[in-house]
C-alpha positions as CSV (number, residue, x, y, z in Angstrom):
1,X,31.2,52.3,-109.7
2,X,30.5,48.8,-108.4
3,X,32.9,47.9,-105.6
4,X,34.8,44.3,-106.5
5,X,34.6,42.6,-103.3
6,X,36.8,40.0,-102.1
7,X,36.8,36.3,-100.4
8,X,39.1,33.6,-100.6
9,X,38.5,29.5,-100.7
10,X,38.6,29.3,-97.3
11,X,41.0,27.5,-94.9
12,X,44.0,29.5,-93.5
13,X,47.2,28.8,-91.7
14,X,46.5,27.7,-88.0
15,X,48.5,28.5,-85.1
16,X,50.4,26.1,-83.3
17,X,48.5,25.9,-80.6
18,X,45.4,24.9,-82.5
19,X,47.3,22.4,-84.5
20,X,49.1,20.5,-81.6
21,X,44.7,20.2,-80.3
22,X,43.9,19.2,-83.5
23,X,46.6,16.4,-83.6
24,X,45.9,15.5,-79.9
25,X,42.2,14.6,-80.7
26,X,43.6,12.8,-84.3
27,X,46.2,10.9,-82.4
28,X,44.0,9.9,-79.0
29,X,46.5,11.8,-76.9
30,X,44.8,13.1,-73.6
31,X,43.4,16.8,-74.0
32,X,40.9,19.0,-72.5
33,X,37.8,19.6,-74.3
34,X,37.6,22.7,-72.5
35,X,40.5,24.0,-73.1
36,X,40.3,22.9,-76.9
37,X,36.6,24.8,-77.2
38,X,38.6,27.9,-75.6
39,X,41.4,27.6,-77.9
40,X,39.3,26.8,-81.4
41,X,37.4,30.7,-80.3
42,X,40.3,32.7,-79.8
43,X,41.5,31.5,-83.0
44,X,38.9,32.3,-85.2
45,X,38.8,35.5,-83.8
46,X,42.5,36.2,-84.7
47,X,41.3,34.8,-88.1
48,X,38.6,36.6,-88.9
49,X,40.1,40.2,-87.5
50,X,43.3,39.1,-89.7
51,X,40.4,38.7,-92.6
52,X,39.2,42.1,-91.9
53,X,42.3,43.7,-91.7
54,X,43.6,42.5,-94.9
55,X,40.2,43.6,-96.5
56,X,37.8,40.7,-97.0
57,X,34.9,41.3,-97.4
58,X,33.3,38.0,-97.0
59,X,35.0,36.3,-94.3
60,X,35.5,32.3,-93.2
61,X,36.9,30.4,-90.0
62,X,39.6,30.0,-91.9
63,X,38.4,26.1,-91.5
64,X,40.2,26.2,-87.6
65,X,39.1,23.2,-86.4
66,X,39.1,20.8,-89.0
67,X,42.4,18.8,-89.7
68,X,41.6,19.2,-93.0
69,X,38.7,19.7,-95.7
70,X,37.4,16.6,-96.3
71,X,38.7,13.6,-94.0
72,X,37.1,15.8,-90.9
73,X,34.1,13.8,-91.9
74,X,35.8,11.1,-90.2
75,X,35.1,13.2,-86.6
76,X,31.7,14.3,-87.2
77,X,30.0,10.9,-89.5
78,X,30.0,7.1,-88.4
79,X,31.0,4.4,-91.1
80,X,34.9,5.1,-91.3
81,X,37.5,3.2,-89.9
82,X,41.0,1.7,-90.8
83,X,43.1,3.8,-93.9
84,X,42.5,4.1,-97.1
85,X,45.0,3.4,-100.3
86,X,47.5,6.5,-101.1
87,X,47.7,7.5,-104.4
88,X,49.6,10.3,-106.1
89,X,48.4,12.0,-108.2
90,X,49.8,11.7,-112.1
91,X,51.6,14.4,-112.4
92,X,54.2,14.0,-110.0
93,X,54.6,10.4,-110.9
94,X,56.2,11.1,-114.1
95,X,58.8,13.4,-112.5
96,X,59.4,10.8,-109.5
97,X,62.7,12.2,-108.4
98,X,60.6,15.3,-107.2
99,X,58.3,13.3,-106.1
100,X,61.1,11.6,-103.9
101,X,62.3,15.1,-102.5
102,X,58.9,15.8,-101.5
103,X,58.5,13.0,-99.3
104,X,61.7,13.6,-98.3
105,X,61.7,17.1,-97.6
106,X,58.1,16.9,-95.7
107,X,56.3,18.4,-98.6
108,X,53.3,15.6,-98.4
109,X,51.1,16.2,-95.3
110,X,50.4,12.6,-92.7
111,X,46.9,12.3,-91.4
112,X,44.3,9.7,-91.4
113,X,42.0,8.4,-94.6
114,X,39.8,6.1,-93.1
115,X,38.1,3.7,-95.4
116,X,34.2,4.0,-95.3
117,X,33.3,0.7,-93.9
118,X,30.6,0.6,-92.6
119,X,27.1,2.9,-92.6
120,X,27.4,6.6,-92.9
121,X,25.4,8.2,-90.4
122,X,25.5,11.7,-88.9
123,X,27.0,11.8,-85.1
124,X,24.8,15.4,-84.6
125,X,25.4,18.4,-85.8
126,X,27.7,19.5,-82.4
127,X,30.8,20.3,-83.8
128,X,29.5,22.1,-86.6
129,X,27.1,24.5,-84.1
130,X,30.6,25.4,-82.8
131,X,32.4,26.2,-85.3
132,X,29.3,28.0,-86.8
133,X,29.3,30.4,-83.3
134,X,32.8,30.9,-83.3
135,X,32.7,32.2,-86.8
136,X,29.5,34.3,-86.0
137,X,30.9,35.6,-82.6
138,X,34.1,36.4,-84.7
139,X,32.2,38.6,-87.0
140,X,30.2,40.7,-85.2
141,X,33.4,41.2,-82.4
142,X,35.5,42.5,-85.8
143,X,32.9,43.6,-88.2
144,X,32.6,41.4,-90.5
145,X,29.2,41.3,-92.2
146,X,29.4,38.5,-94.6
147,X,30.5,34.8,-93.8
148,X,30.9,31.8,-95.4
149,X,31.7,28.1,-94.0
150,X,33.1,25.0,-95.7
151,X,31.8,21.9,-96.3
152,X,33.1,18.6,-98.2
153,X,31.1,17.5,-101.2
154,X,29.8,13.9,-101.1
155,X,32.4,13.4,-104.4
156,X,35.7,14.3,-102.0
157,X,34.7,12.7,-99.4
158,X,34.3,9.5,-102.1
159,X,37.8,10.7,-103.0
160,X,39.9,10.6,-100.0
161,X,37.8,8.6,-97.6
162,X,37.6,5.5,-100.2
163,X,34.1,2.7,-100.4
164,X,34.5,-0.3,-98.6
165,X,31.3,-1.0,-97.4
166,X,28.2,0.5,-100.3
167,X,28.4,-2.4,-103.2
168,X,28.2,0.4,-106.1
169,X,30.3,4.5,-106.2
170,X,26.4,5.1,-106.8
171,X,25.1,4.0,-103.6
172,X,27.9,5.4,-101.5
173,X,27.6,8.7,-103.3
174,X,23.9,8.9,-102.7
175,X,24.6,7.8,-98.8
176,X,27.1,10.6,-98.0
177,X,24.5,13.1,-99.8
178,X,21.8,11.8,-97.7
179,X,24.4,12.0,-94.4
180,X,25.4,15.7,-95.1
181,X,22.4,17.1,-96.6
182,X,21.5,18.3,-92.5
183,X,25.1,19.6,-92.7
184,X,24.3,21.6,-95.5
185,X,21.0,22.9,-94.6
186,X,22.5,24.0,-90.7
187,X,25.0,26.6,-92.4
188,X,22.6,28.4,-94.3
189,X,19.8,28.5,-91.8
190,X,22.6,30.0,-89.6
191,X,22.9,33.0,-92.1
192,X,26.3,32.0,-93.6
193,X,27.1,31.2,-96.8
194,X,27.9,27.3,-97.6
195,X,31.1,26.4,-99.6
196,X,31.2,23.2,-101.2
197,X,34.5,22.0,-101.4
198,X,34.5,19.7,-105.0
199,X,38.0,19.2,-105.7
200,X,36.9,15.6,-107.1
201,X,35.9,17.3,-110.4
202,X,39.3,18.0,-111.4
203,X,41.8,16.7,-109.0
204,X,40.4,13.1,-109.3
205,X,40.7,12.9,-113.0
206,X,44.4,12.3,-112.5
207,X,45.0,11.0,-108.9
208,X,41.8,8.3,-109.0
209,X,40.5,8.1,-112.2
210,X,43.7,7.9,-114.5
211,X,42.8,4.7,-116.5
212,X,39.4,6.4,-118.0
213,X,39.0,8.3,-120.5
214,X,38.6,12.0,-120.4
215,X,35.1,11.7,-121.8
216,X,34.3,8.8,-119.4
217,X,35.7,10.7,-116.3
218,X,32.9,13.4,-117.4
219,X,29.7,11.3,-116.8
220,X,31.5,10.4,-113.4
221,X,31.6,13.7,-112.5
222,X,29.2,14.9,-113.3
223,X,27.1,11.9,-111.3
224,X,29.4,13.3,-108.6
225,X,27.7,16.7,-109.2
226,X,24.1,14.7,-108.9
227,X,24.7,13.7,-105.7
228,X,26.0,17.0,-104.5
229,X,22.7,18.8,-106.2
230,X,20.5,15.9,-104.2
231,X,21.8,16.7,-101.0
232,X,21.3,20.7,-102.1
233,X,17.6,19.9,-103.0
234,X,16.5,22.1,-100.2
235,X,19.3,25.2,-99.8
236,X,18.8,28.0,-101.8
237,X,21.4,28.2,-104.8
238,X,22.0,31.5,-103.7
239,X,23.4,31.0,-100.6
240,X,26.1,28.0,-102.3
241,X,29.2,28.7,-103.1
242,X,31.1,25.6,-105.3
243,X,35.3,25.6,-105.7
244,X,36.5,22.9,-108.0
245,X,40.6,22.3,-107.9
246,X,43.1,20.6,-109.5
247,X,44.8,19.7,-106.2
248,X,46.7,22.7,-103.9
249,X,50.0,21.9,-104.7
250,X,53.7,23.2,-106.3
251,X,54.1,20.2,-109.1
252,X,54.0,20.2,-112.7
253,X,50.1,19.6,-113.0
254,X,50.9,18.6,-116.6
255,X,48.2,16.3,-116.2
256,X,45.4,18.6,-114.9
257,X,42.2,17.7,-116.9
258,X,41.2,21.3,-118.9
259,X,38.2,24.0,-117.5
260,X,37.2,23.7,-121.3
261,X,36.3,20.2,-120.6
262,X,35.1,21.1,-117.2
263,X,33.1,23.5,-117.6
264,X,29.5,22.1,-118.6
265,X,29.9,20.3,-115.0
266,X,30.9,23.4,-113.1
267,X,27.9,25.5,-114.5
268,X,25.8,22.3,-113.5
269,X,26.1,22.3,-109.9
270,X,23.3,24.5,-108.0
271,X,25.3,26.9,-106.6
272,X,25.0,31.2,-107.5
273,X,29.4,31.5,-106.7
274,X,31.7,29.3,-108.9
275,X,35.3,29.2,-107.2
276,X,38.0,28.4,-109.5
277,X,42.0,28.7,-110.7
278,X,43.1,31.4,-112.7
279,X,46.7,31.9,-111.0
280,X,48.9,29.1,-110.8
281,X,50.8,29.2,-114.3
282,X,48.9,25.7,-115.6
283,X,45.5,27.6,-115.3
284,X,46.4,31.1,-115.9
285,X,44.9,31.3,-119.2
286,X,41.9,29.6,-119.3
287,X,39.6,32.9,-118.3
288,X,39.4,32.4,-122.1
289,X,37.5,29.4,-122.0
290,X,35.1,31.6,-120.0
291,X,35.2,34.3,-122.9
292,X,34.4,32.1,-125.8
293,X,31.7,30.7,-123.6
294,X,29.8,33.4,-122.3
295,X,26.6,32.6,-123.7
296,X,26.7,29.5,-122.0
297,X,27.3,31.0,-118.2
298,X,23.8,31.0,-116.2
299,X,22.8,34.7,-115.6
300,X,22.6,33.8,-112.3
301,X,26.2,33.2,-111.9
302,X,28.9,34.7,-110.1
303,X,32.3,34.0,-111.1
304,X,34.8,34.0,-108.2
305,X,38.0,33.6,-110.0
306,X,41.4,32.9,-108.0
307,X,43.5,35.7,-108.6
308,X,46.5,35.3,-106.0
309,X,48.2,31.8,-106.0
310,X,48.3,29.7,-102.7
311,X,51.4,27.5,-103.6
312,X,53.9,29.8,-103.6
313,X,55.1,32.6,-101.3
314,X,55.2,35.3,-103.8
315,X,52.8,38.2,-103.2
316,X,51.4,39.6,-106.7
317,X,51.3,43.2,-107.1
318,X,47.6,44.5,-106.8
319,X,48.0,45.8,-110.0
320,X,48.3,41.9,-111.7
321,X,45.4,41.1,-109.6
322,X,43.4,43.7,-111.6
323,X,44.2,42.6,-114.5
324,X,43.0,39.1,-113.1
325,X,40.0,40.2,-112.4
326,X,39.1,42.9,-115.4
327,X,39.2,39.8,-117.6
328,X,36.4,38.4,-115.3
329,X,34.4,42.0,-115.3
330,X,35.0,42.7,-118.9
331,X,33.2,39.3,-119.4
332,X,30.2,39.2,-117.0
333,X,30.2,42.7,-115.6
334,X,31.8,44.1,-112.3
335,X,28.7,43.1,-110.3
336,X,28.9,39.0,-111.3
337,X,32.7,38.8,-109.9
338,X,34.6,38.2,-106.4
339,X,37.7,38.4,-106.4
340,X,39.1,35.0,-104.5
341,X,42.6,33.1,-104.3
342,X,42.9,29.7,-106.4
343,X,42.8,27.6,-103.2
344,X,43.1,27.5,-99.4
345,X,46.2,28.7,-97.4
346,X,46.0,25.6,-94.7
347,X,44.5,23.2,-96.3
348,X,45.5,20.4,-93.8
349,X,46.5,21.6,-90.0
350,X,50.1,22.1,-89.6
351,X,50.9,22.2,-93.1
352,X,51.4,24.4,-96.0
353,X,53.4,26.0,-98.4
354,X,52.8,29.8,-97.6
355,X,54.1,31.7,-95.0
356,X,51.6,32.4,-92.4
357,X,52.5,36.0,-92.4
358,X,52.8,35.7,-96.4
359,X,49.6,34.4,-96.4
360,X,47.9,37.3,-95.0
361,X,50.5,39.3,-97.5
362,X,48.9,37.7,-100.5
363,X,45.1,38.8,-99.1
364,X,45.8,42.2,-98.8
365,X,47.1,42.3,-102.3
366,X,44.3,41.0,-103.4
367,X,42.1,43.5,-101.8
368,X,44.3,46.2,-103.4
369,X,43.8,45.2,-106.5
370,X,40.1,44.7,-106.4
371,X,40.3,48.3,-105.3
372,X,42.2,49.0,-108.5
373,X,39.5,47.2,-110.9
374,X,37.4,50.3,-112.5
């Protein structure tokens, strides 16, 4: 019987005393470097053992250092500077008095968007070596034998860290492929798995992108998807993992661009592990899309479907998560499926929805009912 194993999207709840280093370095406020090193190691070794302990098999840093997935670029790549334009996303525009609450209430996280303004160049690859040891050190101290790390695509970096400088979407996509392709390449050769984080093929349809067409949203991302395969040119596809999202958040998502739609673009990307979300009650039912399409999944892919939700604090009962998952197996086979959640549980420092403790909570149960999967 082929064991299901497990993994999850990657970033986790952070401590407070991670986050108040994070938001020292983000704000300028005095810190010590040492001190933040020490800090960022004992932390992903309370997040990895955590990992373990829940029963994931294939383990992250839970994304410690970063203040979140895709503006860390800011930190680590020269060319950004200033803020870029807010915009929310569709959805919660047409229900404005919740979007109101949420502002109100602290639902929306504050950090820095930098607009790219100038060249985008790599500062070294420093602070990922670090993070990269700490994770590594983490796993052999807890016995963890598989690891992955995250990384932002070149499309959600476009998303979030918005062109000022490149005179075409073109030209700046092709730059930040050219500035992280080294990023890229370091995971791997380290032994980890790399995660592409591409929320931009979904979530951008209706938080960037909302005067296009559904059709004409496509051939963006799938150019989006060209620059993320450029800067792949030279990791094995079967070391990448690639999540696409419709944005981590509790809203109506009544404007979530379909995975029917999706899906040509998804398959396109040269990765071996498609993340994706099968949980939250907008995306619950298309594994179907999946079904019907079978024919059309490469042989060399591994589905990773999200099969605990990372919006709310409800913790599903293993034996949902098998059912998750068997609609996955019953498709591809038991031994072309992970079982993983729809998103991450910290997905900017100092904020999230779950319950740290909950959090945890909602990994176990998945590892339960992987175990349950026959």
């Amino acid at each position: 019987m082929t064991h299901i194993k497990t993994t999850h999207v990657g970033s986790l709840p952070r401590s407070q005393a991670v986050v108040d280093f994070i938001f020292a370095r983000e704000n300028g406020t005095p810190y010590n470097p040492a001190e933040f090193d020490a800090c960022m190691t004992q932390a992903v070794s309370d997040t990895v053992r955590k990992q373990v302990e829940a029963g994931i098999d294939i383990v992250s840093d839970g994304e410690t250092s970063k203040i979140s997935y895709a503006t860390y670029v800011k930190d680590r790549y020269t060319g950004f500077d200033g803020d870029s334009p807010r915009n929310a996303p569709a959805d919660l525009k047409m229900f404005p008095g919740f979007l109101k609450r949420l502002a109100d209430d602290g639902g929306t996280p504050h950090y820095a968007r930098p607009m790219c303004v100038g060249e985008v160049k790599s500062k070294g690859q420093g602070e990922l070596e670090k993070d990269i040891a700490n994770l590594k050190a983490a796993m052999a101290e807890h016995g963890a034998e598989r690891g992955f790390m995250n990384a932002a695509s070149p499309g959600v970096i476009s998303l979030f860290l918005q062109n000022d400088y490149y005179n075409t979407r073109e030209a700046y996509l092709a730059a930040l492929a050219d500035a992280m392709k080294a990023e890229y390449e370091t995971i791997v050769a380290s032994g980890l798995d790399l995660q592409l984080d591409c929320p931009d093929l979904a979530l951008s349809r209706h938080m960037l992108f909302t005067d296009l067409s559904d059709d004409a949203f496509i051939k963006v991302a799938n150019m989006h998807v060209e620059a993320l395969n450029h800067a792949l040119a030279d990791v094995p596809a079967d070391k990448v993992r690639v999540h696409i999202c419709w944005g981590n958040y509790e809203g109506p998502h009544c404007c979530d661009i379909p995975m029917a739609k999706m899906f040509d673009t998804l398959m396109a990307t040269k990765s071996r592990y498609v993340l994706f979300e099968t949980s939250n009650p907008r995306h619950g039912h298309e594994w179907t899309t999946f079904r019907d399409r079978k024919a059309d999944i490469p042989e060399d892919k591994v589905l990773v479907p999200g099969v605990v939700d990372t919006t709310t604090n409800f913790v599903e009962h293993p034996e949902l998560v098998a059912q998750r998952i068997q609609r996955f197996t019953d498709i591809v086979g038991a031994d072309r499926v992970i079982a993983g959640s729809d998103c991450g549980f910290g997905t900017f420092a100092g904020f999230g929805a779950v319950d740290p403790d909950i959090a945890y909570a909602k990994l176990s149960a998945l590892a339960e009912g992987a175990a349950l999967v026959k």
